[in-house]
N, C-alpha and C positions, 0 to 999 in steps of 0.2 A: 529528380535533378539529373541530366544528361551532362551536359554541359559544362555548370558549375560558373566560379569567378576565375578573375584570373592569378587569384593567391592560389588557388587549388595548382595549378598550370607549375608557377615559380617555387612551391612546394616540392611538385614531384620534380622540377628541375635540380633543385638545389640537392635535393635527397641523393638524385644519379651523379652528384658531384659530387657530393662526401664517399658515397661509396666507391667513384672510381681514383679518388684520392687517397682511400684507404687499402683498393689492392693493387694500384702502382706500387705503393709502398710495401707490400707485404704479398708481391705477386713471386716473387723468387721462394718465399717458404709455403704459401698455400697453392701456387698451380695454377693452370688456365680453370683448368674445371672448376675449382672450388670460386672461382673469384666469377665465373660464369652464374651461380648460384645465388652471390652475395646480390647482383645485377638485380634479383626478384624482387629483393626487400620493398626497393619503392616504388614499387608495383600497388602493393597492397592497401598505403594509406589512403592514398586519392579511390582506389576501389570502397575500400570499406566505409566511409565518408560517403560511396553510390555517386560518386560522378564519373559518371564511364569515359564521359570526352578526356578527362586529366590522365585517367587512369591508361589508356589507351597511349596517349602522347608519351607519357611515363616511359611505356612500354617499350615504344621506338626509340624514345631517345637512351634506353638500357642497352636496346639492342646496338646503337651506332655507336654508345662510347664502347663497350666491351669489345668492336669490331674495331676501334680506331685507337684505342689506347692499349690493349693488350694483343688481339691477334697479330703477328707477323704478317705484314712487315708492317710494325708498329707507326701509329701516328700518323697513317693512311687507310680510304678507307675501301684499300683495296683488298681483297683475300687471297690469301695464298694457301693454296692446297685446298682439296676437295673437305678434307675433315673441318678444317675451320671453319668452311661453308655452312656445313651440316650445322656447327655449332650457334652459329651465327643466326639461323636459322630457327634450328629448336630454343636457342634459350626467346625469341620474337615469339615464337607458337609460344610456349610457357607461360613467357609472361602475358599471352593476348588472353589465354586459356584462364590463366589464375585474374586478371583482370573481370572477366566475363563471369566465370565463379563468383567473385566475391561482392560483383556488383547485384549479379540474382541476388545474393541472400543478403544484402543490404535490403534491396526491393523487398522480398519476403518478411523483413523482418518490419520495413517500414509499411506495408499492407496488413501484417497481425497487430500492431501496432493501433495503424489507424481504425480498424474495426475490434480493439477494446477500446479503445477511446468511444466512438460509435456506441459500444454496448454500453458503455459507465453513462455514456450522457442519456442514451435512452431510460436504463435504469432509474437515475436519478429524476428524470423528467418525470416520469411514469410515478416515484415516489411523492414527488408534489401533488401530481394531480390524484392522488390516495389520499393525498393531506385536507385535501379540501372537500367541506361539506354542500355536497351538489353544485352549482355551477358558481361556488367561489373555489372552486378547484378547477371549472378549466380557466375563469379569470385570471387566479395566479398562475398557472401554466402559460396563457399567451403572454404576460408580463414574464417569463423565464424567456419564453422562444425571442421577444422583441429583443431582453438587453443582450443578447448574442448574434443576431441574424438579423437587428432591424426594426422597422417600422412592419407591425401584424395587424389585420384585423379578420373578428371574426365573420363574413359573411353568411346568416342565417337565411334570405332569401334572396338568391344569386339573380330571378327576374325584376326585383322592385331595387334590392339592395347596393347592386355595385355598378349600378350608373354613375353613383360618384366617382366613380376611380377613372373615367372617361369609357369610349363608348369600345375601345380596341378592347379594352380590359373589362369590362364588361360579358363580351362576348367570352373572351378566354374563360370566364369565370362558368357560363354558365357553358359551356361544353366541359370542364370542369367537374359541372356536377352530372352532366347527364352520360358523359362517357368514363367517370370514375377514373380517369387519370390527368395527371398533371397537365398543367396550360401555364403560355405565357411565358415571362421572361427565364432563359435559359432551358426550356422543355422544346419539346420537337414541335408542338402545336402551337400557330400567336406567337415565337420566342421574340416577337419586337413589341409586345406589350409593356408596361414598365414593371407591372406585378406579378408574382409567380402564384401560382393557386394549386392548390392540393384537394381535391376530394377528402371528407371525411370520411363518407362510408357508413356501413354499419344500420340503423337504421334514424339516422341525421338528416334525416329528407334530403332539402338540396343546399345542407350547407355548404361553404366548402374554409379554406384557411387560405388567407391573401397574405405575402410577405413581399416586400416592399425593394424592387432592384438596390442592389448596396451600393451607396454613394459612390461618385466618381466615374459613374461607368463601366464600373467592372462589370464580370460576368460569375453566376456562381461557378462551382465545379459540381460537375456528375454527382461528386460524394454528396456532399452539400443536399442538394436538390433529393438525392436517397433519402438522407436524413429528416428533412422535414415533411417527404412521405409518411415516414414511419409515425412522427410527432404527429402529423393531422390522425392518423388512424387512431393512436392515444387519445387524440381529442374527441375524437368521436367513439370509440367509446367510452371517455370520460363524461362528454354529455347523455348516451345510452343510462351509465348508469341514473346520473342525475334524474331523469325523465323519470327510470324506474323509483329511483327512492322517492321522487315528490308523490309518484302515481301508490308506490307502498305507503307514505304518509297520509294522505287524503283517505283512501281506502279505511286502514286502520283507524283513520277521525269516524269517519260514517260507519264503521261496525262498532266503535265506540258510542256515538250516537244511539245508535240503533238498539245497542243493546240496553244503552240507559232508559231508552224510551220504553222497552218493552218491559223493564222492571218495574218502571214506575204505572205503566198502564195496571200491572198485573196486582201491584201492590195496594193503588187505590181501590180497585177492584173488588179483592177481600177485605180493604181494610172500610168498605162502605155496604158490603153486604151485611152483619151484624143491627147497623141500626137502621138500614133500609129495612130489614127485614119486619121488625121491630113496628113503622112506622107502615109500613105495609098490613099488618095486623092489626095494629089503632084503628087506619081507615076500613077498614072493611069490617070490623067491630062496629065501627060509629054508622057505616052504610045500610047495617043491619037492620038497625032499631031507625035509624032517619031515611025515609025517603027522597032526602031532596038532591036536586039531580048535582050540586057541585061538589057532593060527597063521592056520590059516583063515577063523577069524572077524576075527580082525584084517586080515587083507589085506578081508573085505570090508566091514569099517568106512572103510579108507582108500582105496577104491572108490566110498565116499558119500562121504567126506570130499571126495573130489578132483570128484565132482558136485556137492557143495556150492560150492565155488568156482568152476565153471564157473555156475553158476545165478546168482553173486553178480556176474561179471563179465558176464554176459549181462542181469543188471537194470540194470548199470551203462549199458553200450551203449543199452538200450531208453530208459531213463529221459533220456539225454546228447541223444537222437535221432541218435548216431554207428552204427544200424542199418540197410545197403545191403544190401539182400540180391540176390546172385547169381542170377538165375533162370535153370535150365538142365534139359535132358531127365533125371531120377530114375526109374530104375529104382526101385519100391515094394518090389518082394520082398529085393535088395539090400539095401536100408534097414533093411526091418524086420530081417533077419539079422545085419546088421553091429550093430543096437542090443540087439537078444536078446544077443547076444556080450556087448556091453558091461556088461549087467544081469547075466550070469551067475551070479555069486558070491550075488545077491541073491534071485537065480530059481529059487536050487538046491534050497531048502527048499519049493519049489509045483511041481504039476503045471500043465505049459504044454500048451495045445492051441493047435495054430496051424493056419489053414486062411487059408491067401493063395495065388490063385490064380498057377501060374506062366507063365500067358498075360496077368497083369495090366497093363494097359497102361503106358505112359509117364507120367510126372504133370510139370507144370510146375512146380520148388520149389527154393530151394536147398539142398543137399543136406548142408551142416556146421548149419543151420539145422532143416532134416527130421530130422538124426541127432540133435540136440539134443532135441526136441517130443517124439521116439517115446523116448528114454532116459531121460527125465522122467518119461511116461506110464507106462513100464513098471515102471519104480522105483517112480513110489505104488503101484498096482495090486499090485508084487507086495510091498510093505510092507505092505497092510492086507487083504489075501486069507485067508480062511482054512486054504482049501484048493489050491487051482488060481485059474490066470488063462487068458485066453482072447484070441486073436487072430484076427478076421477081417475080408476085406478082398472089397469085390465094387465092380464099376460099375455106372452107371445115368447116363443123363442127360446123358452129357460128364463126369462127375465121378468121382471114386475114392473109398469111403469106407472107411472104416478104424475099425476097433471093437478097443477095450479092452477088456476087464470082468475084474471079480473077483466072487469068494463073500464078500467082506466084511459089513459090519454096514448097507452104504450111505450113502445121502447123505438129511439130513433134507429133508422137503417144504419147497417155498420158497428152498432154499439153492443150488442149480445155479448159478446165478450168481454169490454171493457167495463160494463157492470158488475164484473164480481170483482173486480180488484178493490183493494182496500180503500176505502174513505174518496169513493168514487161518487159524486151526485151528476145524473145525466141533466146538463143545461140542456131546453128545448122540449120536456118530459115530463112525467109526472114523479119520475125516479130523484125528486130532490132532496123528500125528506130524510131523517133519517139520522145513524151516524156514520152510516158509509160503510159499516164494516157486518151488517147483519148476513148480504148477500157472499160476500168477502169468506166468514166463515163457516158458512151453509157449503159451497164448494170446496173448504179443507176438510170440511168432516166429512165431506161426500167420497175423494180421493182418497181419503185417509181408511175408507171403508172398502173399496175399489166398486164404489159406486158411482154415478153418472149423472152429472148435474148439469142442466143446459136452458139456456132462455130462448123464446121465438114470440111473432106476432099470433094473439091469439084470434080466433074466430072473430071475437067482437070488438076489436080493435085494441083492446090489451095488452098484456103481456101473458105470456102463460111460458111457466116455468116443468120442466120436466124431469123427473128424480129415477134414473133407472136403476135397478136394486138387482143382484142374480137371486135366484131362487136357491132354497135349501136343498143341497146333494141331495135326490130320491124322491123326488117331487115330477109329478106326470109335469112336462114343461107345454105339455097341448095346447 
């Protein structure tokens, strides 16, 4: 306030009349000087109150009564002698000087003033939107920013969203978001828009905060417009957080999930091995002494059945990270013999050709892990073959490799990879049966060994699958 009303005006008037009323009267015992002095007093209220215009006039009108009621020759407001000049004078400096003084620190005190106020409202904003859980915290929060500054709204996407607000404000809105500062009414950019808009920020894509010109025409202030910078950056990261807690929620559902699933996978697992086992003995008992062939098929159903459960407990392990594996000197031919064996039932319907040398070296693997990858391998191969399957095994390099293949239908282009994923069946393929996860865990146990599991099109239009193993430290790698 410069200026003031014009009580402030007849205020400082009336003041410099009590006081010149009081050193006429009492000028014969206190003196020119002293009553020069007294002149200041109403200097100060119109100052201190910060209205420089009153304070100012105060000031003049001290200096002409003190000149026209006390200096010689009284009651004119002419000076006599150089000194009264001076006086006349300094007490105008003085009082313009303590004027000037006391309205700074009015100012000062009305600028710390308005910036705690400032910080109390941010604070308290900023505690609301702590109050609320995900974006019922910036909901209440623009219900805080409206009943004080207006009609808010929150613009989430500035190119489809704020055509409603017309097409000026529009525009304001969306340079808003893409130059991250203010637009629109009262800001430097668009200020004949009707809406002022604030970037969020942060990582709020292109929101931004719409507040509504304040009725009547006014214009905001500077501060104002400060202000609900600060509020939109609250708001945006009060939606930051939101995004993050829904995205920590969700997250925490599917490791929740995930880990239910794998308990239970693991649980049924052993908890059907026991009388699988059991009933896997019946039939091959009963297949012993009966030759007839739906005996035999059933013992080699419950020969996949009881792979199937070793696959369901071996994704359990991988997935738990409860996978050590053992590394120790594996004989390769051993292996592949002992898993042939185990495939039997399944093998019995394909020609096998096996060519593993039997000078093949030592391989570094463990070896319930190696039996596991190769009885996996052998099982799809010899599920989707149509005729025969094929084993061969050579070195090179330091390493052992090891070849699958079948005459099946193959593996479509592009999908080599996507085959080992879990409970993957290739549409287009002959890769459909299955439970999805045999290939799945033939490739953790292969990693898990720091061995090398790969699928390609084989010679005869197959698949043929590739198991590279390092050789045992000390071993000719020729």
């Amino acid at each position: 306030m410069i200026y003031g009303e014009w009580r402030d005006y007849l205020a400082g008037i009336v003041a410099v009349a009590i006081i010149t009323a009081i050193t006429i009267v009492w000028h014969p015992a206190i003196g020119t000087a002293s009553s020069a002095l007294l002149f200041l007093l109403p200097v100060l209220p119109a100052s201190v109150r910060g209205v420089r215009g009153a304070g100012l006039c105060t000031a003049a009108i001290s200096a002409l009564s003190y000149n026209f009621f006390l200096l010689p020759p009284r009651y004119t407001l002419r000076i006599h002698g150089f000194d009264n000049f001076v006086s006349v004078i300094v007490l105008f400096a003085v009082a313009l000087v303590t004027t000037r003084l006391a309205y700074a620190l009015k100012a000062r005190e009305r600028e710390a003033q308005a910036h705690a106020d400032s910080s109390a409202e941010e604070a308290q904003f900023a505690a609301i939107l702590a109050k609320g859980e995900g974006d019922e915290g910036v909901r209440v929060g623009l219900d805080w920013i409206s009943a004080r500054y207006g009609a808010v709204e929150l613009i989430r996407d500035v190119e489809s969203d704020a055509m409603r607000l017309g097409s000026l404000s529009a525009s304001a809105a969306v340079w808003a978001a893409h130059h991250g500062e203010p637009t629109g009414h009262a800001a430097t950019v668009m200020a004949a828009a009707d809406w002022s808009f604030f970037p969020l920020g942060g990582d709020s894509d292109q929101a931004v905060l719409a507040v509504a010109r304040p009725p009547g025409g006014a214009s905001r202030a500077p501060a104002q417009i400060a202000q609900l910078c600060t509020f939109a950056r609250l708001l945006g990261q009060a939606r930051d957080r939101a995004a993050l807690h829904r995205e920590r929620t969700e997250r925490q559902r599917l490791e929740d999930r995930e880990e239910l699933r794998r308990t239970f996978l693991a649980s049924l697992a052993h908890d059907f091995r026991t009388p699988l086992t059991v009933i896997r003995g019946g039939l091959a008992e009963l297949a012993a002494n009966d030759a007839r062939p739906e005996l035999r098929a059933l013992v080699r159903q419950a020969h996949r059945l009881d792979r199937m459960m070793d696959d369901l407990i071996g994704a359990a392990r991988i997935e738990s990270g409860a996978l050590s594996p053992r590394m120790e000197a594996t004989d390769m031919v051993d292996a592949v013999a002992d898993a042939v064996d185990a495939v039997a039932p399944t093998l019995a319907q394909r020609r096998l050709d096996r060519s593993v040398p039997a000078d093949l070296p030592l391989v570094r693997a463990d070896p319930v892990l190696l039996r596991h990858i190769l009885i996996n391998l052998l099982d799809n191969a010899a599920r989707h073959a149509a005729s025969h399957v094929s084993i061969t095994a050579s070195k090179r390099s330091g390493r052992v490799f090891l070849l699958i293949a079948d005459d099946g239908d193959g593996i479509p282009p592009g999908e080599e990879t996507a085959m080992f994923e879990r409970f993957v069946r290739l549409a287009g393929s002959d890769r459909t049966g299955g439970s999805g996860l045999g290939l799945s865990i033939a490739r953790g146990f292969a990693d898990a060994m720091g061995a090398r599991l790969s699928a390609e099109p084989s010679g005869e239009g197959g698949a043929r699958f590739v198991l590279d193993l390092p050789m045992l430290d000390g071993n000719d790698a020729a």
